[in-house]
C-alpha positions as a printed Julia matrix, in Angstrom:
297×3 Matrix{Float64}:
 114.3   43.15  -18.03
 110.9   42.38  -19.53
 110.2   42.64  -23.18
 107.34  45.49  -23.3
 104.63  43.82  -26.15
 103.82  45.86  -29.1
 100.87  43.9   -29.88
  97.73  46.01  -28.72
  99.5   48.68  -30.83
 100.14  46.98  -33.68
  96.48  45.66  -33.78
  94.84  49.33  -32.61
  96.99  50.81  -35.98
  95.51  48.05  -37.9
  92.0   48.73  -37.26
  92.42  52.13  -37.35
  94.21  51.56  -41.14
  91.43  49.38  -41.86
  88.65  51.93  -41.18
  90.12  54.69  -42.7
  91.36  52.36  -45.78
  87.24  51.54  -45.87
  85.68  54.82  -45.84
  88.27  55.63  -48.26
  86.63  52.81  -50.71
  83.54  53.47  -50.0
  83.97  57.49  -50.84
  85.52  56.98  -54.49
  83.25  54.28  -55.15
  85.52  51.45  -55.09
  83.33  48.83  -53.09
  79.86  49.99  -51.35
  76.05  48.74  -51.15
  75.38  46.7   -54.43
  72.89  48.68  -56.4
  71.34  45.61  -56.8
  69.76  46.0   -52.92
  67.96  49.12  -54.4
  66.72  48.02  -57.61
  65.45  45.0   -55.95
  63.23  47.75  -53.3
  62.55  49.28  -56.44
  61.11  46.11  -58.24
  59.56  45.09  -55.0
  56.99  47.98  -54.89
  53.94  46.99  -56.68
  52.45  50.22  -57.45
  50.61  50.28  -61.35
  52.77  53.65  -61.78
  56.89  54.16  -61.9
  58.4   57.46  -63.41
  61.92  56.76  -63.59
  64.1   60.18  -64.5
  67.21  58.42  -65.37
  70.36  60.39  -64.47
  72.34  60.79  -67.96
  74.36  63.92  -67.09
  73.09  67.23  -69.14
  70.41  65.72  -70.85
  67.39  63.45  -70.73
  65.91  60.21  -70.3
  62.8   59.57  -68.99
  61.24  55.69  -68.05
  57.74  55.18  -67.58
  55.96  51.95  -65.85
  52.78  50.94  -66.59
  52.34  47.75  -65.2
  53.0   46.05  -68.04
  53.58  48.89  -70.44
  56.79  50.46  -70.85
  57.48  54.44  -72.48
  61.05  56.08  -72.62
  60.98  59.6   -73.35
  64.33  60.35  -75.01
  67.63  58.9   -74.65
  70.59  61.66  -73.4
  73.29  62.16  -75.34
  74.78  59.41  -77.58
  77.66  58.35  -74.9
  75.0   57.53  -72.66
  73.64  54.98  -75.18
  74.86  52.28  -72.93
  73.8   53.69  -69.29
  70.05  54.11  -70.93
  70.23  50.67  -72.34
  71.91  48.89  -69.66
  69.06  50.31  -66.58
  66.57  49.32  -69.1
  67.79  46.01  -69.26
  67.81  45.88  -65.56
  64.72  45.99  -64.95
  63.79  43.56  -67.27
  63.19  45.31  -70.41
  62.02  43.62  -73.56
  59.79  45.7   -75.3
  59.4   49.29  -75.53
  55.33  50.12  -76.21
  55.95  53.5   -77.2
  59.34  55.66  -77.48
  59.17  59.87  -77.6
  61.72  62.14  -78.97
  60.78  65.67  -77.89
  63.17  67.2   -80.18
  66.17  66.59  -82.02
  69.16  68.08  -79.96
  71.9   65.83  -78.92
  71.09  65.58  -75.33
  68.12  64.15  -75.92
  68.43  62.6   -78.99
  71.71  60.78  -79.29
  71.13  57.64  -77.29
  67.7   56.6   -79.24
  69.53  54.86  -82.28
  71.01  52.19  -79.86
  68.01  52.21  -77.95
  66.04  51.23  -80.88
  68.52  48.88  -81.98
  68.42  46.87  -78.52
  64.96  46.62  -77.78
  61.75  45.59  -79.52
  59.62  49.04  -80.14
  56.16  49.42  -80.31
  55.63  52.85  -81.59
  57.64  55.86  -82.17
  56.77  59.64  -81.72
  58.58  62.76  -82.45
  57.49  66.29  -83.71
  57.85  67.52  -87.23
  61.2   68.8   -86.76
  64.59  67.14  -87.98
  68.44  68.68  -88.08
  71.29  67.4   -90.29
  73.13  65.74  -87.26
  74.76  61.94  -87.67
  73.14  61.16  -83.97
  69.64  62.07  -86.04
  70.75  60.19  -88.97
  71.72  56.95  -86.88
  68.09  57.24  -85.8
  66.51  57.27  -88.87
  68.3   54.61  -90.1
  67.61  52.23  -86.97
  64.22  53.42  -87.31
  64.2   51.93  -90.82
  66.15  48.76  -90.08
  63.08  47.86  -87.98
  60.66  49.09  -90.49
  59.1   51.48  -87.79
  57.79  54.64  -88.92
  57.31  58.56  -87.01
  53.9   59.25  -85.46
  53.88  62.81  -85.07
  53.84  63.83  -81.38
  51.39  67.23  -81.89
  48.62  68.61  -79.52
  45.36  66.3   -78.88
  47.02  63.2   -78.4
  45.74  61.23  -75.77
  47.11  57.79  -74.43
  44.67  55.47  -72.4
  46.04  52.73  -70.17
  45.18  50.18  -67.71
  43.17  51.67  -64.41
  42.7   54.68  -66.23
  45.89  56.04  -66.58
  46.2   58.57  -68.8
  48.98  60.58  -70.95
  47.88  63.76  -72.6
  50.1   66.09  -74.83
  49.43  69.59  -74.59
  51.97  70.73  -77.14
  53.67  71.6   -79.63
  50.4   73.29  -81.5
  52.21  75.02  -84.75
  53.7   73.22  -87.47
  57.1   74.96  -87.22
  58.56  77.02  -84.21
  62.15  79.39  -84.93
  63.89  77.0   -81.98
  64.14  73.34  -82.12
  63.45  73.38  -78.42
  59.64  74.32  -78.71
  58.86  71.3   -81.18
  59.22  69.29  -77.09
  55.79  68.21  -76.58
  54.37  69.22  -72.94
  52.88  65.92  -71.88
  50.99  65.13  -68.88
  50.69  61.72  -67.12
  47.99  61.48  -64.76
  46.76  58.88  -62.24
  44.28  59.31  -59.65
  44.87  62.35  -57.57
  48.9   61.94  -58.81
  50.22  63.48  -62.06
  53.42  64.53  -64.0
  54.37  66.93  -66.06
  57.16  66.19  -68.62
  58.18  69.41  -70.49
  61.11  68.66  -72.72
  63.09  71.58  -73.51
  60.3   73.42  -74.23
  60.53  77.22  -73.47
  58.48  80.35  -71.89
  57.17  81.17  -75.42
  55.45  77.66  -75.36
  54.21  77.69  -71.58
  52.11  81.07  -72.73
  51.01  79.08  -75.73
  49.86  76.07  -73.57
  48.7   78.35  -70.67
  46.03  80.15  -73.61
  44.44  76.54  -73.91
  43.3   76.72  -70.2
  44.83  72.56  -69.97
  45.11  71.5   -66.3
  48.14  71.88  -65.35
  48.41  71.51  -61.66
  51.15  68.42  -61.38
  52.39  66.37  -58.51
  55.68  66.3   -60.02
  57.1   68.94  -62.86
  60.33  68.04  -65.1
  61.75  71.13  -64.93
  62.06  72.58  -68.55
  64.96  72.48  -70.31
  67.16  71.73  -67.53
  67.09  74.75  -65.16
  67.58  77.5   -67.87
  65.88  80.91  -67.77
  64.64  80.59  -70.93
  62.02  78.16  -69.43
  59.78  78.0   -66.19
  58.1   81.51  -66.25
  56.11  82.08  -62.77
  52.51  81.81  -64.79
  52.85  78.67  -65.86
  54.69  77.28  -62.14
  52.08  79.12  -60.09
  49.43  76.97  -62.3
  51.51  73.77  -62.42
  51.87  74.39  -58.65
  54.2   71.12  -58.54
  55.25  69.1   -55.01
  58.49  67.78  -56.62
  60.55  70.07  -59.21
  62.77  67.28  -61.02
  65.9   69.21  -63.02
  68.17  67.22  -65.16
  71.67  68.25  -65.38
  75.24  67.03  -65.31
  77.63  67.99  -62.55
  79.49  70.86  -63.57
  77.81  71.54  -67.08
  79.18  73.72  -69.26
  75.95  75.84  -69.53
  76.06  76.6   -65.38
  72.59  75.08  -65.28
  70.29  75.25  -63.63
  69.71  78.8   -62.84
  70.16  80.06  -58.97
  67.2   82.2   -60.26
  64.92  79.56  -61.73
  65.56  77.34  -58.36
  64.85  80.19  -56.22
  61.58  80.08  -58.01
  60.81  76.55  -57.73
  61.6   76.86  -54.35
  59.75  79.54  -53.86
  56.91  78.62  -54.84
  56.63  75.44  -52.44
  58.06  72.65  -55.03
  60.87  70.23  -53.72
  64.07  70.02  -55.47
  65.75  66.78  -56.99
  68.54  67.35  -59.43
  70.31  64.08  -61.25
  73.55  65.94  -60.53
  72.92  65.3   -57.15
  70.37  62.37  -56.72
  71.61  60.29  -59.76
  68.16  58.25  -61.02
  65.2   59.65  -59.25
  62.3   57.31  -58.59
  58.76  57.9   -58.21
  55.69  55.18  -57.73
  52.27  55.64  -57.07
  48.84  53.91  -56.45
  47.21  56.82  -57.64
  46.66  58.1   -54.33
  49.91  58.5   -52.91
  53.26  59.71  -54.0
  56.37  57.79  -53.08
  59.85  58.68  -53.72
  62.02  55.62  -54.0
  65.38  56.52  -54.64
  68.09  58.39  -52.18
């Protein structure tokens, strides 16, 4: 009697194992595409402008390329010290020209201490507002260490860079404001026919305040403000922003249930593109000033 051979079998059950053992990997992380591959695509565009909207869950962090200029606008929470520091340091981060807080909450505020500590800062801006927090008082002491001192971030400011790129802050216009939130300094970044609009946390009471100036608002790209919540992004000032891309920065499954089906259906409404972190992770823009490219996902 001939022995029947088990072979084909065996080896269709081991391919099949191995595929399914792969995907498997590749689903929970495990091994995949080096991020490396996409930095490097990244890197490799030469645009003068990058806005980098690094993902650091429910909070943010925002990293601006100049050509050789470099501006972080806060620093998440104080656990994602090391994320902020580390994609800094990956794309070749020495120096820090000028560093924002918008306002002194932990979400944006907690990761600046070891921020400061890491890198070599040129300036330093934040709003006349402080709290009592240790996250604040780790900044002011790193502050210190390197004998830096606060520029006030207020209204008028203007920032002048290389082929005319420009950084203008609209807000905050008072002294003092009830809610820590409103001290976050509306700031607009503008090259060419591309712009962005970076609005903190700051909320509808501040977009009416900013809207009586009669700025131009009309952005490329909006940071969404404070992260999706209703207390922010009244129709007025979208319809005059009138954004492309409507960037929101939140963590997966926040405790806050942000952002608001309401305020999306309003971005969306209104013809601006949605990228959330919790989704996207980092979300990339460059431009030449003309053009608008997203480079990430």
């Amino acid at each position: 009697m001939k022995k029947r051979s088990y072979t084909p079998i065996i080896l269709f059950v081991v391919i099949i194992f191995s595929f399914v053992a792969i995907n498997f990997l590749l689903e929970y992380g495990i091994v995949g595409v080096n991020d490396s591959e996409e930095i490097s695509r990244i890197q490799s565009i030469k645009d003068p402008l990058k806005v980098h909207f690094i993902d650091v869950g429910q909070g943010d962090s925002i990293f601006i390329q100049i050509k050789n200029k470099n501006i972080l606008i806060d620093a998440g929470e104080s656990k994602e010290a090391p994320s902020v520091v580390n994609y800094l340091k990956t794309y070749k981060v020495n120096k820090l020209d000028y560093v924002f807080l918008t306002h002194p909450h932990e979400d944006h505020l907690g990761g600046l201490s070891e921020v400061i500590d890491t890198f070599d800062i040129g300036k330093f801006y934040s709003p006349n507002a402080s709290t009592v927090t240790r996250s604040y008082e780790n900044l002011l002491n790193s502050l210190k260490s390197k004998d830096l001192k606060i520029n006030r971030a207020k209204a008028g400011l203007e920032f002048t860079f290389a082929d005319d790129i420009v950084l203008e802050l609209f807000s905050p216009n008072k002294d003092e404001y009830t809610n820590l939130n409103n001290y976050s300094p509306i700031m607009k970044l503008t090259y060419g026919d591309i712009s962005f609009l970076f609005t903190g946390d700051a909320e509808e009471i501040i977009e009416k305040e900013v809207l009586s100036k009669n700025h131009n608002l009309e952005s490329t790209v909006l940071k969404a403000g404070h992260h999706g919540s209703k207390t922010s992004s009244s129709i007025e000032f979208l319809e005059q922003v009138n954004a492309q891309f409507a960037v929101i920065t939140t963590g997966k499954g926040n405790r806050f249930n942000l952002p608001n089906e309401e305020i999306v259906k309003r971005h969306e409404k209104l013809g601006s593109k949605i990228l959330m972190t919790e989704k996207y992770g980092n979300i990339v823009f460059s431009t030449d000033g003309r053009d608008i490219r997203l480079l990430s996902n």
